[in-house]
C-alpha positions as CSV (number, residue, x, y, z in Angstrom):
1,X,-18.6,-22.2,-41.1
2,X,-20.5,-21.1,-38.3
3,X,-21.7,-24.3,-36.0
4,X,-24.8,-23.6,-33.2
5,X,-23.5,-25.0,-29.6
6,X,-25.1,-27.9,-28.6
7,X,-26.2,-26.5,-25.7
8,X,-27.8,-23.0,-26.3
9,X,-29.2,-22.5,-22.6
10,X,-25.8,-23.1,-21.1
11,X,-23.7,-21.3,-23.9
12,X,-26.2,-18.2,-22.9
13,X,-25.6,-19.0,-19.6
14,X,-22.1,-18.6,-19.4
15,X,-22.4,-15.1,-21.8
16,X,-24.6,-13.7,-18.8
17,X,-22.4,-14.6,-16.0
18,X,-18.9,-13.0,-18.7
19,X,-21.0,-9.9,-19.1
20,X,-22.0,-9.6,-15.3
21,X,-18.1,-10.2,-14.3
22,X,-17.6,-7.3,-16.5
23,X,-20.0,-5.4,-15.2
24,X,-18.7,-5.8,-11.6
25,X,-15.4,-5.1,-13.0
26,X,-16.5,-1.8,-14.5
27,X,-18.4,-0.8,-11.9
28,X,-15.8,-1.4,-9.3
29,X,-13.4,0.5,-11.2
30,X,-15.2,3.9,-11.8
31,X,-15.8,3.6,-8.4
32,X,-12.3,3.7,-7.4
33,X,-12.1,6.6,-9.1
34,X,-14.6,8.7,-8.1
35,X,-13.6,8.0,-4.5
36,X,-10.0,8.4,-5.1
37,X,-11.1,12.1,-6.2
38,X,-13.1,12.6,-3.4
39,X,-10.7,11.6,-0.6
40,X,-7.2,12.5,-2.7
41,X,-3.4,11.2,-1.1
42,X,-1.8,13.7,0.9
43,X,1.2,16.0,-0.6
44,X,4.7,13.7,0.1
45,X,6.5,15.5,2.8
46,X,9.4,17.5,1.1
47,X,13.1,16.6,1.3
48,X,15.2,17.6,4.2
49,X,18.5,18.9,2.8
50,X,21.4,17.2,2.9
51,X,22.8,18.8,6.5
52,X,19.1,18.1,8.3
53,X,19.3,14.4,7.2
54,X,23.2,14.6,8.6
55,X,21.9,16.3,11.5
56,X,18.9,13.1,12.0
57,X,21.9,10.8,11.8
58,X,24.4,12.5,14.6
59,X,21.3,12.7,16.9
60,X,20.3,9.2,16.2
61,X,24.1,7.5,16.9
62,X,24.3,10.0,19.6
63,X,20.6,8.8,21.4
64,X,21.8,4.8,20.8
65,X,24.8,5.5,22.1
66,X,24.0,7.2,25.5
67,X,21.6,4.1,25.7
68,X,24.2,1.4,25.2
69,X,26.1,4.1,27.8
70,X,23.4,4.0,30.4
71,X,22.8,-0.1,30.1
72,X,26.1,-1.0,30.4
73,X,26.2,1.6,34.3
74,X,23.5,-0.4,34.9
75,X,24.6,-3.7,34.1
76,X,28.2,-2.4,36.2
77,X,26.4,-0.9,39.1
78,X,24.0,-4.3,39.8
79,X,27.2,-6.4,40.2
């Protein structure tokens, strides 16, 4: 059957501290949301099509490469 715990302040103790944790836990939760519905994410940015990402890829190969372009008068010119 049922047995008592030998200790009875601790066991009640140890129920306070379970029901505070729980508490906290609660607590810390609704308060996510409410300020997640106060201060809501911003709308993702929408696709580029396929020819505007192509177009962000030419433009980026053709940026590095005028770098690598430049460096390399550079590097010629200081010899």
């Amino acid at each position: 059957m049922f047995r008592i715990p030998h200790n009875v302040p601790l066991a009640i103790l140890i129920f306070w501290i379970w029901v505070g944790f729980v508490a906290v836990v609660l607590a810390t939760y609704f308060l996510i949301r409410w300020w997640r519905r106060k201060h809501p994410l911003p709308p993702p940015a929408p696709e580029l099509s396929y020819s505007a990402r192509l177009r962000e890829r030419l433009e980026a190969q053709q940026r590095a490469a005028r770098a690598e372009r430049a460096a390399r008068r550079q590097k010629a010119g200081s010899k």
